[in-house]
LUMLUM-127823 format. One record per residue (C-alpha): y, x negated, z negated; residue in three letters. Coordinates in steps of 0.5 Angstrom, whole numbers, padded with zeros to 4 digits, always signed. Example, Ala and Ser with C-alpha at 12.3 -4.5 7.8 and 13.67 -1.06 7.14 Angstrom:
<drenzas>
-0009-0025-0016ALA/-0002-0027-0014SER/
</drenzas>
This chain:
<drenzas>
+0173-0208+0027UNK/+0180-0212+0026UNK/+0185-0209+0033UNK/+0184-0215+0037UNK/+0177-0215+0037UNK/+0178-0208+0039UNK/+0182-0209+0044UNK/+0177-0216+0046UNK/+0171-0212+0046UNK/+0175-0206+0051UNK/+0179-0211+0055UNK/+0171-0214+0057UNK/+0169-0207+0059UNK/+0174-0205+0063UNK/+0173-0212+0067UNK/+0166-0211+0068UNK/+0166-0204+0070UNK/+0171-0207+0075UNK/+0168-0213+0078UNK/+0160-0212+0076UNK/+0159-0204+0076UNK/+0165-0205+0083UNK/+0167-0198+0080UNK/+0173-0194+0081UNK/+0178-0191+0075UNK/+0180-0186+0081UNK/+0174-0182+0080UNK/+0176-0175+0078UNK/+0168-0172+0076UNK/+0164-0179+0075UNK/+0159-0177+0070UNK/+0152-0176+0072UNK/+0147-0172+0069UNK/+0140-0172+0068UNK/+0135-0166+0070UNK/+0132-0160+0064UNK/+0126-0163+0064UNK/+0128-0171+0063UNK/+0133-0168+0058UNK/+0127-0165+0054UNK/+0123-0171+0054UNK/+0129-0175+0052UNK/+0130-0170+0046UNK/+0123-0170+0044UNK/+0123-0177+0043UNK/+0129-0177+0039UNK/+0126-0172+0034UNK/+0120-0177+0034UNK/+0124-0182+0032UNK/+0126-0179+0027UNK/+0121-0175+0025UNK/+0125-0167+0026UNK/+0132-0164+0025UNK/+0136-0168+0020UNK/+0142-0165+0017UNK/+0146-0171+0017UNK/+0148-0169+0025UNK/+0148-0162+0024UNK/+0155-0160+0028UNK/+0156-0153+0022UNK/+0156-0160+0017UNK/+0161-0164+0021UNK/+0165-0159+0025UNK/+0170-0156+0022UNK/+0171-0148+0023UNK/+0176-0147+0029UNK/+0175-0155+0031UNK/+0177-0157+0037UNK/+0171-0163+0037UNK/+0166-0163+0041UNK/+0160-0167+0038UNK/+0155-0171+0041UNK/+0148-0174+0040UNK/+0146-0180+0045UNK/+0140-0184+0045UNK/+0139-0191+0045UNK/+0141-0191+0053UNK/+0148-0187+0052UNK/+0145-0180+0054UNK/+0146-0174+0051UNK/+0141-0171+0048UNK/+0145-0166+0044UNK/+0152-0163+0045UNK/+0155-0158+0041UNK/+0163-0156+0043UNK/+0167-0151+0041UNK/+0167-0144+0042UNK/+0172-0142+0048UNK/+0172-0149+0050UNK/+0165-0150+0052UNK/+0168-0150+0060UNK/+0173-0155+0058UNK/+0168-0160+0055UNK/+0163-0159+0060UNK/+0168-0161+0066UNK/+0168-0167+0063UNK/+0162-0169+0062UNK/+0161-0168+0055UNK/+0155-0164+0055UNK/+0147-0164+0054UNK/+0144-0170+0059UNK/+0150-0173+0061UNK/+0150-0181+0062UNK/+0155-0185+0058UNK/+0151-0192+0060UNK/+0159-0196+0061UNK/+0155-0198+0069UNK/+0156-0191+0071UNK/+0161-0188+0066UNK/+0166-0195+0065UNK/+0169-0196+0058UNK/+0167-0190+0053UNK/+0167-0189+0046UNK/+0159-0189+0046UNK/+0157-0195+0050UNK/+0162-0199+0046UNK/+0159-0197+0039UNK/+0152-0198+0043UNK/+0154-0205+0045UNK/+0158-0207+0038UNK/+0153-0203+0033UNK/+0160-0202+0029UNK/+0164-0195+0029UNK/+0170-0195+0033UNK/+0174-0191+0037UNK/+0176-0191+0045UNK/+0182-0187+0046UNK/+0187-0185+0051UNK/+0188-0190+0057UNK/+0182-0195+0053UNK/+0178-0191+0058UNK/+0176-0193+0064UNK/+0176-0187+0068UNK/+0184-0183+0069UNK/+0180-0176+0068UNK/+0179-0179+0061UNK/+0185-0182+0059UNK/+0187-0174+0055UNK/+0181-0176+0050UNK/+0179-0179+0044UNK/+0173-0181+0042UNK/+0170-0183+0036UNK/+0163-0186+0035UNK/+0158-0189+0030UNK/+0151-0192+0033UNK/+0145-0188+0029UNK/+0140-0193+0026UNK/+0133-0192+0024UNK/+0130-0195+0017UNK/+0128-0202+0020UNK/+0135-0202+0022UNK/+0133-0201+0030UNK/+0138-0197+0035UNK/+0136-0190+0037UNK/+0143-0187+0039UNK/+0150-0185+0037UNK/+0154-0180+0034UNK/+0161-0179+0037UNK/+0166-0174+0035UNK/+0171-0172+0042UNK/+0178-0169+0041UNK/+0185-0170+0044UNK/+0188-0176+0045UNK/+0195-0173+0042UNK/+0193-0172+0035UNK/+0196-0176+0029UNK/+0193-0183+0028UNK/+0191-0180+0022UNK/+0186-0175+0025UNK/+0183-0182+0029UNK/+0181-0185+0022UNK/+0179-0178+0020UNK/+0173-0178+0025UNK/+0171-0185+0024UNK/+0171-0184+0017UNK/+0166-0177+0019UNK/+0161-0181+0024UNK/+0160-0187+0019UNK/+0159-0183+0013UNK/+0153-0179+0017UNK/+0151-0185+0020UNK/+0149-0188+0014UNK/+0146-0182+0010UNK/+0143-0181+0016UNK/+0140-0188+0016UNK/+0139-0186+0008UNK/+0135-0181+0010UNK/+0130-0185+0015UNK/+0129-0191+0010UNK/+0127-0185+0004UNK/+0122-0182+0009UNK/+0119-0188+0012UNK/+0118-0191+0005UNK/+0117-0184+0001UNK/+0111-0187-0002UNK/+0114-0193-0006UNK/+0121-0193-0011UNK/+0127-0193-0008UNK/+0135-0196-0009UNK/+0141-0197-0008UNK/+0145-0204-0010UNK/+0152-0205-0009UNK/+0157-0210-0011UNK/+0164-0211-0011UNK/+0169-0216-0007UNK/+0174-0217-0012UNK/+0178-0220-0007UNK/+0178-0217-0001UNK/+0176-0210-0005UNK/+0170-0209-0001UNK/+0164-0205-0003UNK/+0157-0207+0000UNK/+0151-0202-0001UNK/+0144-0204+0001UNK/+0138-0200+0001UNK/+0132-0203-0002UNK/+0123-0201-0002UNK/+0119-0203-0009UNK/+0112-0203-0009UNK/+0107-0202-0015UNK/+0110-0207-0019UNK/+0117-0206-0018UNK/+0118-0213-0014UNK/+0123-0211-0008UNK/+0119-0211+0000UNK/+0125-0209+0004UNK/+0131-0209+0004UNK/+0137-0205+0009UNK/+0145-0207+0009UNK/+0148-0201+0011UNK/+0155-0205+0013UNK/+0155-0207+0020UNK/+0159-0213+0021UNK/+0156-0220+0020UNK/+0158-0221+0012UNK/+0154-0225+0008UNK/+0154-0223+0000UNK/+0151-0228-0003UNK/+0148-0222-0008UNK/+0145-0219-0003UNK/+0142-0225+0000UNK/+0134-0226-0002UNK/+0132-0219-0004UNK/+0126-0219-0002UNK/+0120-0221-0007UNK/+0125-0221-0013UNK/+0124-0216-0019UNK/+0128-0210-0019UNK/+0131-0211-0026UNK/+0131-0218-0025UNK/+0137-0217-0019UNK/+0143-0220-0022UNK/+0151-0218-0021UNK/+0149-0211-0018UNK/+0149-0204-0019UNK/+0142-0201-0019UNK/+0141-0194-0018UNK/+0133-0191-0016UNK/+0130-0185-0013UNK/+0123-0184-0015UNK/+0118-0181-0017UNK/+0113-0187-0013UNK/+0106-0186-0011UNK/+0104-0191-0016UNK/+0108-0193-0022UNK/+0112-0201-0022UNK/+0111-0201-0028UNK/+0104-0199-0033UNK/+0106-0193-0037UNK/+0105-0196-0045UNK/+0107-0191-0051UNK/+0112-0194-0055UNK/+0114-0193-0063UNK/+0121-0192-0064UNK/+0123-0196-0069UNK/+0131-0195-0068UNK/+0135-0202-0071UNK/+0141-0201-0072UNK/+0147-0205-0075UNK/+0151-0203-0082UNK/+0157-0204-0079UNK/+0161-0203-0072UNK/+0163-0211-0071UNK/+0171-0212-0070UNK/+0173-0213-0064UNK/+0169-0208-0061UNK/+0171-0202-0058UNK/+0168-0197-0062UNK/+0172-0202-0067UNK/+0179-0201-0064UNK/+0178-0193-0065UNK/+0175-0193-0072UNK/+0181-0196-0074UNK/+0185-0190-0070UNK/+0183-0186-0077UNK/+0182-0178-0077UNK/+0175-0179-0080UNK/+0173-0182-0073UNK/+0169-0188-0077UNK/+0165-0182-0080UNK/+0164-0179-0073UNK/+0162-0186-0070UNK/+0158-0187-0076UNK/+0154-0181-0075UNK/+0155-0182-0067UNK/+0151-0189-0067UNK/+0145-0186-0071UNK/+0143-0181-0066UNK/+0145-0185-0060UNK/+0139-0190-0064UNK/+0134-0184-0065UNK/+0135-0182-0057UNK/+0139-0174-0059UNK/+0142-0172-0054UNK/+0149-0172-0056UNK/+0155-0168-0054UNK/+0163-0171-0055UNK/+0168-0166-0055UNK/+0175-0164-0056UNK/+0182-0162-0054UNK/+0184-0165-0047UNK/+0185-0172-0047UNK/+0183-0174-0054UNK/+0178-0180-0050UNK/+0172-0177-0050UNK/+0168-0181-0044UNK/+0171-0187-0048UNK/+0168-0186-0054UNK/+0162-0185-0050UNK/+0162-0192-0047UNK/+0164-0195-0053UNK/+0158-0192-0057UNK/+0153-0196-0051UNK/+0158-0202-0052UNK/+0157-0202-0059UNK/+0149-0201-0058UNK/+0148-0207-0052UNK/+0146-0200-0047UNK/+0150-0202-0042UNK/+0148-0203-0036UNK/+0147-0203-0028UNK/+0143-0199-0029UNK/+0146-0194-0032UNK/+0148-0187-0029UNK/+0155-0183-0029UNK/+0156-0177-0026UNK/+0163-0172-0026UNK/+0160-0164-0026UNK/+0167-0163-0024UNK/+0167-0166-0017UNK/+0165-0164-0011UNK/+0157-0164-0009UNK/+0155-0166-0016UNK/+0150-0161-0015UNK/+0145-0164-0012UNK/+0147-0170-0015UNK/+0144-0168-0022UNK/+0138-0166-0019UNK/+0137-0173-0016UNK/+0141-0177-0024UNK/+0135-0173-0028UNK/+0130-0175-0024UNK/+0131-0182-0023UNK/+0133-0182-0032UNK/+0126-0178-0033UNK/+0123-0184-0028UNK/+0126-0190-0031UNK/+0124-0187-0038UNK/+0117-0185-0036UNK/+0116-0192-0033UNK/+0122-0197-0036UNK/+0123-0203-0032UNK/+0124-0209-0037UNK/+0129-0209-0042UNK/+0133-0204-0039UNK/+0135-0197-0043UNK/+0136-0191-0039UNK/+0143-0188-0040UNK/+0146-0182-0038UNK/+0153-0180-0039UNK/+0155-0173-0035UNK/+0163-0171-0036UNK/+0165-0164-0036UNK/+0159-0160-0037UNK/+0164-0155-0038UNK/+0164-0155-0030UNK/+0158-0154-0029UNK/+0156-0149-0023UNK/+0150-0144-0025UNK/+0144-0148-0021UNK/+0146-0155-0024UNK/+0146-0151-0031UNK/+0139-0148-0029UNK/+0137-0155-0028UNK/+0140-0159-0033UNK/+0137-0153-0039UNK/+0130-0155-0035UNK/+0131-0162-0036UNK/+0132-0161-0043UNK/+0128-0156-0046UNK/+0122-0160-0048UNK/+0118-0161-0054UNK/+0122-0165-0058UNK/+0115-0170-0060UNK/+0114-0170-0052UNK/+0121-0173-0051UNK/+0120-0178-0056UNK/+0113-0180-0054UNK/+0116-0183-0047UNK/+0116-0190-0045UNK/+0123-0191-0046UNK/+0126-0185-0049UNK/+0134-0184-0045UNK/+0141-0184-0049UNK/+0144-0177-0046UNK/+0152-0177-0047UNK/+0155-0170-0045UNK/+0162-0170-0045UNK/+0168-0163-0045UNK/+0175-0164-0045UNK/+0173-0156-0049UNK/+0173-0156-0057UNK/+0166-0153-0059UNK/+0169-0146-0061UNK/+0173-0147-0055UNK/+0166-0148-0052UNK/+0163-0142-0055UNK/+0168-0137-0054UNK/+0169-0139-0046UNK/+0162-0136-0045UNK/+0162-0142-0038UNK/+0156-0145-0041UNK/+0151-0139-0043UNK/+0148-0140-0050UNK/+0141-0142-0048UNK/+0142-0149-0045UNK/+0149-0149-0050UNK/+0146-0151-0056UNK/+0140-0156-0052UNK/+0147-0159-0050UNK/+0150-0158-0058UNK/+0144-0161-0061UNK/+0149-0166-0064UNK/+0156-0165-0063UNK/+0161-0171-0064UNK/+0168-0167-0064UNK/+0174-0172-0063UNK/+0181-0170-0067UNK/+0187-0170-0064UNK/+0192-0176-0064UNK/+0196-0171-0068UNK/+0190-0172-0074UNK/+0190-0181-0073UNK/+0195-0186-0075UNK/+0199-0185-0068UNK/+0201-0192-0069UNK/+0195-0195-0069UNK/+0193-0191-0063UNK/+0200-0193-0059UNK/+0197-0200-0061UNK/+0190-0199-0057UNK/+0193-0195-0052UNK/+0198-0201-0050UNK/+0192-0206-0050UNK/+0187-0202-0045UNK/+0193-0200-0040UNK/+0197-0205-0039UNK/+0194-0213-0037UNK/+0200-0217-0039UNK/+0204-0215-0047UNK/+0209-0210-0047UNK/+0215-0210-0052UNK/+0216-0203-0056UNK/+0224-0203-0060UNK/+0223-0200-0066UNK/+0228-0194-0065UNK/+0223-0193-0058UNK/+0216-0194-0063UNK/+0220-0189-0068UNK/+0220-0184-0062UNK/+0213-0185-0060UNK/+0210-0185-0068UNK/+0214-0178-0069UNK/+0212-0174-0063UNK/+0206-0170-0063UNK/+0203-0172-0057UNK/+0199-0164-0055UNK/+0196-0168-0049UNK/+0194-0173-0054UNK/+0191-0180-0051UNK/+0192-0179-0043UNK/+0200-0177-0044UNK/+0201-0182-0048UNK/+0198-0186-0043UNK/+0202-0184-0038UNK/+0208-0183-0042UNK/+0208-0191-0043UNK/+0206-0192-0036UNK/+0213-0188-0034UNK/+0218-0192-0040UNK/+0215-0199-0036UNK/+0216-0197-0030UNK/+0222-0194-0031UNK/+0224-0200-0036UNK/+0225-0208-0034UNK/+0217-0208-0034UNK/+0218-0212-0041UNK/+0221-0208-0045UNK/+0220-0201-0048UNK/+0227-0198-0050UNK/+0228-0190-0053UNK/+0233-0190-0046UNK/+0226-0191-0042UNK/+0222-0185-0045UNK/+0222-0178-0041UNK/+0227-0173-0045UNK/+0221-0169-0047UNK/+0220-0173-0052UNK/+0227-0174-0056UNK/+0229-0169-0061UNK/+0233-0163-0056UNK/+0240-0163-0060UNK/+0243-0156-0062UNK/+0247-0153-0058UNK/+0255-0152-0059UNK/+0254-0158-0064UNK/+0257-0164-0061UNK/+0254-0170-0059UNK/+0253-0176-0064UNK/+0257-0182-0061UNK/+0253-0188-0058UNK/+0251-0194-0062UNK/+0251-0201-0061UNK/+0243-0201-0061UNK/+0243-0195-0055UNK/+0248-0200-0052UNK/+0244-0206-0051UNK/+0238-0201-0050UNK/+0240-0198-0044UNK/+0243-0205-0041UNK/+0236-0208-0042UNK/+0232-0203-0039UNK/+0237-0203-0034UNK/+0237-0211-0033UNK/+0245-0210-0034UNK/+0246-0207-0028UNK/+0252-0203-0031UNK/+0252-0196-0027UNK/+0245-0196-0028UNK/+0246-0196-0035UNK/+0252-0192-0035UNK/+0248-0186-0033UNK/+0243-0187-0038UNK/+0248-0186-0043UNK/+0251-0180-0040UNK/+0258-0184-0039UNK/+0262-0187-0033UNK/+0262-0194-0031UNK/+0269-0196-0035UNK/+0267-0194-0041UNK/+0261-0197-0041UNK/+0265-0204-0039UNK/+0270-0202-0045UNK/+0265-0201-0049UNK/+0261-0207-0048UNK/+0268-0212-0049UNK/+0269-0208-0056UNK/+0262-0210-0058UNK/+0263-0217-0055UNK/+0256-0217-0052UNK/+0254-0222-0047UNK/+0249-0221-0040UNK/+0244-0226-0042UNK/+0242-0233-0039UNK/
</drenzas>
């Protein structure tokens, strides 16, 4: 919620709990508390809407260790059901009110973080004076409403801390409780539709930048019969308009990704002869194209790359950090039409992709057991090397199948590993234990270095994916970049281009915009070579003609700068 709707929904409150609920912000303990047995009651029927404990309101999962929160669950009329605080200041919190069966209705606790949550179903934060009652003006307090699968408010879930803490902390918490409302309503909407295949659709906002994610049910035949939007406000997308009766493959401008395995299948299991097509040649233009053209040998790798991909071998893309691999992925799907919505990715090296790659390789081998129409399941998983010791188990299981069995699917999917690793690297580092290795290596792409291409055409390709409008090279400056031998390979060059534009005029690259690893250090005790006319002019054009800038790019003092630029006869341009 914008500020001003904040402080209007407050200020609203606040007039209410004067004039309507005739209460006093004097009021040193106000908050009631209900009986043991009310309380059990009530925390029996939120378990029973929710069908048991769930771990998205887990204190251990959202409290931190030797956090000063306290976090509470309410129901639906603002009662605490559940109250966890923080060793050594239970006392504390409890004096307040911020304890199992306390009432947090606005008639009877004034202006409050759960009340305002209930009322405006949104995430927002009641702090400090923002609180009707005086008591309450040293807390702040975080909350998010907890809805069920059919989007019906059941409670609330409020972290409370100090009021003076940073605003970065306040942001903090509301980030905490809005992710757990949503994964708690996730987790309700699976469970109430267990027995049909499930989804997440997500579109994009290019303007504003906002993402908006809905959940969605499928029957039998893969025609969607429900659908939830996890965003609170009154936002209307238009590609999350009409879901419901639409087929999932038929949903356009979204990103799609299912959860099965259902009950019954959405669409009939048929047994299709793999009769890979494939062209003869990579179209120009493409950007399988545009790499070939870097040289190494790349066009024979790509050859034998696009081949396997077409016959569905899982396919490992290795090599020396930064040599591209995870473009050479896509490219290989671009080049094939494999692209899709549809398609999975997943970064062994990032948090939580553990239990990520359980539910990746159920929905590949879902979607190839029952493929929804046109659509070929791809999987590309970066940094296999990552891997933890349960997520290789679970990989080496999904791959060790009979090679006939995996081809006999109905839609056999294309695997894409990836490692920043060569394959001896890979070999010898003993990460990845040999049994599941070579189920990864069952065919191995190895990328070159950038040291083994033409460097030029690399510059060239580097240039047209980084940068949106054209950026001028001087020749001196390219003859740099030609001759380096990038250990980094594409990403340093990548950033070594970013640093000489940003440091530059933004047009224009000169040899006075590139980072001084990359000149040729000079020998010591041998003296310097005078400045030419052409560093000169470089310097002055990064620079703007800003001539103290320009001055220190080349190591002299203003004065000179000016006599030189007068000996030379040069002109600030128009």
């Amino acid at each position: 919620m914008d500020k001003s709707s904040v402080e209007n929904l407050l200020r609203s409150s606040k007039d209410r709990s004067r004039s309507k609920h005739n209460l006093s912000s004097n009021a040193k303990s106000p908050i009631l508390r209900l009986q043991a047995d009310e309380i059990a009651y009530r925390n029996e029927k939120f378990l029973d809407q929710i069908g048991g404990a769930v771990s998205e309101v887990d204190n251990s999962a959202l409290l931190p260790s030797r956090s000063k929160y306290c976090l509470l669950i309410s129901d639906a009329d603002g009662i605490v059901i559940e109250s966890y605080a923080p060793e050594g200041l239970e006392a504390e919190f409890q004096r307040s009110g911020l304890v199992q069966g306390g009432i947090w209705d606005e008639r009877v606790a004034g202006t409050n973080g759960i009340s305002m949550a209930l009322e405006s179903g949104r995430v927002l934060t009641v702090l400090g004076e923002d609180h009707f009652y005086n008591c309450f003006h040293g807390f702040s307090c975080s909350s998010a409403p907890l809805t069920d699968a059919e989007n019906n408010l059941i409670g609330t879930i409020t972290l409370v801390g100090s009021a003076s803490r940073r605003q970065e902390e306040y942001a903090l918490c509301e980030q905490v409780v809005r992710r757990a409302s949503r994964q708690f309503q996730t987790r309700l909407f699976r469970n109430f539709h267990a027995d049909k295949l499930t989804g997440r659709v997500l579109s994009r906002d290019h303007k504003t930048r906002r993402s908006f994610e809905a959940l969605v049910a499928c029957d039998e035949d893969g025609t969607v019969i429900s659908h939830l939007p996890l965003w609170r406000d009154r936002a209307r997308p238009p590609e999350h308009q009409n879901l419901a009766g639409q087929h999932i493959s038929d949903l356009k401008d979204l990103e799609i990704t299912l959860r099965g395995p259902a009950t019954v299948p959405p669409r009939r299991r048929v047994v299709q002869s793999l009769t890979p097509q494939i062209s003869a040649r990579v179209e120009k233009g493409t950007k399988l194209a545009r790499f070939i053209s870097e040289g190494g040998g790349l066009a024979v790798l790509a050859d034998r790359a696009r081949k396997l991909v077409a016959h569905r071998i899982p396919l490992l893309i290795c090599g020396q950090p930064g040599v591209g691999t995870e473009l050479f992925a896509r490219a290989l799907l671009e080049e094939q039409s494999l692209m899709s919505p549809m398609g999975l990715t997943l970064d062994a090296a990032q948090n939580g992709a553990e239990d990520s790659l359980t539910e990746v390789l159920t929905s590949l081998d879902f979607l190839s057991q029952y493929p929804l129409d046109n659509v070929v399941p791809t999987l590309i998983l970066r940094n296999v090397q990552a891997l933890s010791g349960h997520a290789q188990s679970t990989l080496e299981q999904f791959l060790d199948v009979d090679p006939m069995a995996a081809q006999s699917k109905a839609e056999p999917p294309v695997v894409l590993f990836t490692a920043d690793r060569t394959w001896a690297e890979l070999e010898n580092e003993n990460k990845i234990p040999q049994s599941l290795l070579y189920l990864l290596g069952q065919s191995v792409v190895e990328l070159p270095p950038i040291a083994a291409r033409d460097a030029e055409t690399v510059l060239e390709n580097v240039l047209a994916e980084g940068f949106a409008t054209p950026v001028e090279i001087a020749d001196n400056a390219r003859d740099v970049l030609i001759a380096y031998p990038w250990p980094g390979n594409r990403r340093e060059m990548q950033s070594v281009l970013r640093e000489a534009v940003i440091c530059g005029n933004g047009q224009r690259i000169n040899v006075t915009d590139l980072p001084a690893r990359l000149l040729t250090p000079r020998e010591e005790n041998t003296k310097a070579p005078a400045p030419t006319r052409a560093s000169l002019k470089d310097a002055l054009d990064s620079t703007n003609w800003n001539v103290s800038k320009a001055a220190r790019l080349l190591g002299k003092s203003r004065a000179t700068v000016n006599r030189w630029i007068a000996s030379e006869g040069l002109q600030r341009p128009e």
